[in-house]
Phi, psi and omega in degrees: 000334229251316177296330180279333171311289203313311178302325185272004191244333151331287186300272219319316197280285160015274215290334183285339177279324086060285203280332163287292197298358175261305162278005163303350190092335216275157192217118188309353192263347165230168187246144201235138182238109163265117164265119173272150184278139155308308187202148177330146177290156182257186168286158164087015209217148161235152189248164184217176161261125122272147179226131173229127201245147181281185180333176169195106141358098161342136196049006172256144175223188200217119139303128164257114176215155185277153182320321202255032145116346193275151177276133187242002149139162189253144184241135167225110178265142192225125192109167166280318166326291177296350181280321189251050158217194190243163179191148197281089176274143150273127169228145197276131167310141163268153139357288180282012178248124057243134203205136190025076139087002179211199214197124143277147201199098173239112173271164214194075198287116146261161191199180199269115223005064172216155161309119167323120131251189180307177170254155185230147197318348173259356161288305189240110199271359153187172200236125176223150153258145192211115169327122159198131185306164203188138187243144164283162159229199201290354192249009175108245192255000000 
């Protein structure tokens, strides 16, 4: 019996790490970034990603999503030239990716007939949040 407990309590623990990692977004198909926010966004002010990516393949691109899955913009380098250097993008945070003091960031390399995966560290060689003035209008920034 004791054994069979230890086995149901297993499975239980299994499944409840399962079920948190599905609502977190994360997906073995992408790489999840948390960045603490240095100091609160002020008024007038947005926050954004730079992301900075290595070399990239014809046709492939790097998906940006906010913890809850929405996309806050695509990295595409369009030429040959942009494709095989690294280079530096911004994508602006909405409102709703900032959350208990930080940034979820789940990237996400799709290409032209293949399955989406993660980016692997020579694809997105690193990630900063950056401070930048911003006026609301009526549909936001």
């Amino acid at each position: 019996m004791r054994r069979f407990l230890a086995k149901l309590t297993g499975a239980c623990t299994i499944a409840s790490a399962i079920a948190c990692l599905a609502q977190s977004g994360y997906s073995p198909r992408q790489r999840v970034y948390d960045l603490p926010l240095p100091r609160a966004v002020a008024p007038g002010e947005m926050l954004a990603a730079r992301v900075t990516i290595g070399p990239l393949k014809a046709h492939q691109r790097i998906v940006v999503r906010i913890r809850n899955g929405e996309i806050a913009g695509t990295i595409a380098p369009f030429g040959a030239k942009a494709r095989q250097s690294s280079g530096l993008y911004t994508i602006p945070i909405p409102e709703a990716g900032i959350s208990d003091g930080g940034v979820r960031l789940l990237l996400q390399l799709e290409q032209k007939d293949a399955p989406a995966r993660a980016p692997t560290p020579e694809e997105v060689l690193g990630i900063t949040l950056e401070y930048m003035p911003a006026t609301k209008s009526r549909g936001g920034y």
